[in-house]
C-alpha positions, 0 to 999 in steps of 0.5 A: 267301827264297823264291827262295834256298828254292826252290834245295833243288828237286834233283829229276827226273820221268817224260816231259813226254809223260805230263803233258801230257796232264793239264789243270789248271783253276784252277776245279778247285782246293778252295775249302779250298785257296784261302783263305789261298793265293797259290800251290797245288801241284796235283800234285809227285812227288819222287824221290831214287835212290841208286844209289851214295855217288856217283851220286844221282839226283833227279827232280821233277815239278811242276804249281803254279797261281799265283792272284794276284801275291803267289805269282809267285816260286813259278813261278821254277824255279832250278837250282843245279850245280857239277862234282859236279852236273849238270843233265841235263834241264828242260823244261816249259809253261804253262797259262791258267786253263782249263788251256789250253797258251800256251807251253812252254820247255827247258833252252836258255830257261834264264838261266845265272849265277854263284852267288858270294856277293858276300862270296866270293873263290872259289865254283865253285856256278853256277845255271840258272834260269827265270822264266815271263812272265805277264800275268795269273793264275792261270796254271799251271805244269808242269815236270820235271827231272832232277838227277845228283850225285856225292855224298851227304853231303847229301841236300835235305830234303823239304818237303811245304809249304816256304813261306808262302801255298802250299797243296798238293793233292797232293805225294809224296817217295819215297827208293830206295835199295840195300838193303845200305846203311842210311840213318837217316831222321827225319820232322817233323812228319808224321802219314801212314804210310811206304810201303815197297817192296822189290824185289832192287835198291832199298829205296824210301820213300814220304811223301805229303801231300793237301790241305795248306791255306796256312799264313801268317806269324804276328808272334812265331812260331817257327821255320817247321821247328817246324811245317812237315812235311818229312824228313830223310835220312842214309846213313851211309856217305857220299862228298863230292869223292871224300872218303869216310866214316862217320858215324850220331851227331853223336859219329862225325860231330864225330870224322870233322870233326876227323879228316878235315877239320880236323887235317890243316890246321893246322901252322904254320911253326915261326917263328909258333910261337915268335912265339906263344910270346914273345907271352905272354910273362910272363902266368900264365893261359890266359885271359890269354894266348888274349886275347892270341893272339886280338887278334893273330889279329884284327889280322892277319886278315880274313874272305874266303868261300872254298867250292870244292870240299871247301872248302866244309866243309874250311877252308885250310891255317894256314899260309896264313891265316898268310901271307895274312892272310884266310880264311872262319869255317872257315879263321879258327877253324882258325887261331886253334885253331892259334895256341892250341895253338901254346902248349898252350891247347886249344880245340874247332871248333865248328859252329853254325847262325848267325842273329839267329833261334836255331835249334839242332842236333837232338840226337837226329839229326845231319846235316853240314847243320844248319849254317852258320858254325863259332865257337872254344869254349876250356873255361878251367877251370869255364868256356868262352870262346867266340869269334868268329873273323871279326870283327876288332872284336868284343870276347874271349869276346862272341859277340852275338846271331849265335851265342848260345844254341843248340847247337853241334857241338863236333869234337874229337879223341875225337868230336863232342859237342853244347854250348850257347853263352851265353844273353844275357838280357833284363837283359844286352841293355839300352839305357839313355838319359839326356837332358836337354833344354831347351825355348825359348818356340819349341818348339825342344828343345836338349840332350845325349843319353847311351846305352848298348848292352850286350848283344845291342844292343852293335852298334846301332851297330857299321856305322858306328863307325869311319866318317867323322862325316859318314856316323855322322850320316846313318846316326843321323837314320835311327836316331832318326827324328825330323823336324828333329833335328841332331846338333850333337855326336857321340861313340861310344866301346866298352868292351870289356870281358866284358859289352861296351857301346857309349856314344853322346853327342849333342849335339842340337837339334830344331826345333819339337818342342813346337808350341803355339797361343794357350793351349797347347803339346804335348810328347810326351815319349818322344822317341826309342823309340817301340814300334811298334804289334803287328798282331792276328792272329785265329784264332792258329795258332802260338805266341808265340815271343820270340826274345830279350828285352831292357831299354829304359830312358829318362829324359828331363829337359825344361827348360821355358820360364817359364809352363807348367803342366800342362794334362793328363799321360797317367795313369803305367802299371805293368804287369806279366805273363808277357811282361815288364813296363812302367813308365812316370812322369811328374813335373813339379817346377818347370820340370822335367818328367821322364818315364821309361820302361823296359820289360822282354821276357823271351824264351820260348815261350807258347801260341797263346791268349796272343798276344791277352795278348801283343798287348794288352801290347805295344800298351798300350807303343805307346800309352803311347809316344805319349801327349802332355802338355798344357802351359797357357801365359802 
């Protein structure tokens, strides 16, 4: 992530003359600094100027010490261009400890690359980049470059601290642009005063930042954008591949997507229409009919990136998704639009950040870069249905855990408006086992597994459902990770239904799972979803965040060989609290043992002080998981 992260750094700086000059000593950085820190940005000067909607220039300065190995991804300089982006200089040097120069490089020692994504038909991003040689720390790096692009719909976000474990000495970010034209502005995060310049040509900004000590990943936090400082700007008037327009809301923002993006690209040709008609033929709701039209679309299509140009953000005509049968989010959302309104269902484009991780559009700000998929929403009545359009399994009206519960930017024909997809609750993202197990005077455990995914945890096994058994076994003794476990016997199968499952059986066999001695044997009766243990964070900065609960219930019945009888049973333990709760049971009648387990975490945000609550609970699980029964044997 820290590579990828680092490709935001479009930015210029003054001659390498006047910096190199200035002798950074590793020795010379604040203790204050250090602690926590791999990396320390001793000096960065970040300029944006915004001559015109087509002429941006950025300019960036940067002197980083790196102290150990752990912070050596931040001395790579990587520069991302493509025809609307020039790199028009980079050059820098290197220091030892004592500030002492050991080589310097250009723009000529630069390694210059693709920057298709594999999963991309057409991408014409490239990338420049340099990654110092080093043999021992701290070292220093000092660089400049300078960066010209025609456009301005997007301009990179500053970040004042952008990763983990980099502190900062000093940094500043100024903005200047010509004073007719407005720009909306929004800080996160930053407590400093904006300094303002005004001269007859140019209206400059300036944030500055010292002494930002290293922050360092915390286990259950929050987004890293709830705390880290940066800040976004927007001009209003804009110009993207010679595409121009206006926007200041996310209502005028969603208005000139439909408009100038969207609408345009979607005639078909009048045989797809009538097809779509005598699709549907006799069915009497909408509903009926979008499922319908949307099994259609997802049997003749597939997802293929394609990011050239407005491409990026425009998607293909429909009549060629039509025709060739692939598209990106963009061209199969669009597409699928298409076919609806073919039979007069609307639907609304809808641009979302999608991630495991939610992450929603700010509602008081709007930018063309908070996101980074587009879904279908159809407003059926009192409901919406929503889906997804570049999966071709994924069940009507499931969006999963990629897209759930965030806000979305719905583009529509009077203007862009902000929507929430559905949330999938801790009840809704249940796995639910049932195994009955036999144990042999050997130890060897044979028996039948049944498990049912639902919810966000419906995919568990979506990789490798439609793949040959040879390749679902491998990829489940991975899963299951238990020593010695065959998989004699297996099925998976889907329900595909609104709230839709996956059922897994297993016919299994592990050897040696209850090894005994003389006297006695030992069972550990939560076989198959043991939770790890929750690392302790002292001094707990953030909040405890839990991204999306979930329901784990298992019951295990173990037949046992003739002559066991309970030598000691961990204690049953019910819990619980704000996070979620635990159950656990163990019952012995006869030669039956049963042991049955289910914990419950609800997601939502605590404060920092609770994490030791948190951590506490969650270990409780771990060990619990992980208790043994103690079998007497004759």
């Amino acid at each position: 992530m820290r590579k990828i992260a680092i490709l935001v750094m479009l930015i210029t700086l003054p001659a390498i003359a006047s910096i190199a000059q200035t002798f950074y000593r590793a020795a010379d950085i604040p203790q204050s600094l250090k602690a926590g820190a791999s990396a320390v940005i001793r000096n960065k000067e970040t300029n944006v100027t915004m001559l015109s909607s087509d002429n941006v220039i950025y300019t960036v300065t940067q002197a980083i010490t790196v102290l150990n190995k752990g912070g050596a991804d931040y001395a790579d300089l990587v520069l991302p261009y493509n025809k609307i982006t020039q790199i028009k200089s980079a050059r820098g040097y290197i220091l030892d400890a004592q500030g002492n120069q050991t080589a310097k490089f250009a723009l000529n020692n630069f390694i210059d690359q693709s920057a298709v994504s594999n999963f991309s038909l057409y991408e014409d991003d490239r990338l420049k980049y340099y990654t110092p040689v080093i043999t021992s720390y701290p070292f220093t790096i000092v660089y400049e470059y300078e960066v010209r692009t025609k456009q301005n719909l997007i301009i990179q976000d500053w970040y004042a601290n952008p990763y983990p474990e980099l502190a900062v000495e000093k940094s500043t970010y100024t903005f200047s642009y010509n004073p007719l034209e407005k720009v909306r502005v929004k800080a996160y995060n930053y407590s400093g005063k904006v300094a303002e310049n005004q001269t007859d040509k140019l209206h400059s900004l300036t944030w500055s930042v010292e002494n930002m000590p290293a922050f360092k990943q915390e286990p259950y936090a929050p987004s890293a954008d709830d705390y880290r400082t940066y800040v976004k700007i927007v001009p209003e008037q804009f110009s993207y591949y010679r595409t121009k327009g206006k926007f200041s809301n996310w209502e005028e923002l969603g208005q000139w997507i439909y408009t100038d993006l969207i609408k345009t690209r979607q005639n078909l040709d009048p045989s797809t229409v009538a097809e779509m008609k005598s699709l549907v033929q006799g069915l009497s709701s909408d509903r009926e009919k979008a499922k319908r039209i949307y099994e259609y679309m997802q049997r003749k299509t597939r997802y293929i990136s394609v990011q050239i140009g407005i491409g990026g953000f425009q998607p293909m005509l429909a009549s060629d998704v039509d025709r060739l049968g692939y598209g990106d989010c963009k061209a199969l959302v669009s597409y699928m639009q298409s076919l609806l309104a073919a039979v007069d269902i609307p639907s609304y484009y809808c641009v979302v950040y999608a991630g495991r991780f939610k992450q929603n559009m700010d509602p008081s700000f709007a930018s063309m870069d908070q996101g980074n998929h587009v879904i279908l929403a159809l407003p059926l009545g009192k409901d919406t249905t929503w889906l997804e359009c570049t999966n071709q399994n994924v069940p009507f009206g499931f969006l999963g855990d990629f897209t759930d519960d965030r806000l979305v930017l719905a583009c529509t024909e009077n203007g862009g408006k902000l929507l929430r997809t559905p949330a999938l609750s801790s009840a809704m993202n249940e796995t639910k086992r049932k195994a009955i197990l036999t144990v042999d005077q050997s130890g060897n455990i044979t028996g039948t597994i049944q498990t049912t995914f639902k919810g966000a945890q419906y995919d568990t096994h979506e990789d490798i459902i439609r793949k040959p058994l040879n390749e679902q076994i491998k990829a489940l003794s991975s899963f299951y990770d238990v020593d010695n476990m065959n998989f004699n016997q297996l099925r998976l199968s889907q329900d595909k239904s609104e709230l839709p499952s996956t059922t897994e059986e297993l016919n299994i066999r592990i050897a040696s799972y209850v090894p005994k001695n003389q006297q006695s044997a030992y069972l550990l009766p939560n076989a198959f979803n043991r939770l790890s243990s929750t690392r302790t964070v002292a001094n707990r900065k953030l909040p405890v965040y839990i991204n999306r609960g979930y329901t784990d219930e298992d019951e295990i019945v173990y037949q046992l060989p003739a002559g066991y009888e309970v030598e000691y049973q961990p204690k049953d333990l019910d819990l619980k609290n704000q996070f979620g709760s635990f159950v656990s049971r163990i019952s012995k009648k006869g030669a039956e043992l049963v042991y049955y387990r289910k914990l419950v975490l609800n997601s939502g945000s605590h404060a920092a002080a609770d994490y030791t609550a948190f951590a506490e609970f969650m270990n409780q699980v771990a060990t619990s998981d992980r208790s043994k029964v103690i079998f007497k044997t004759n």
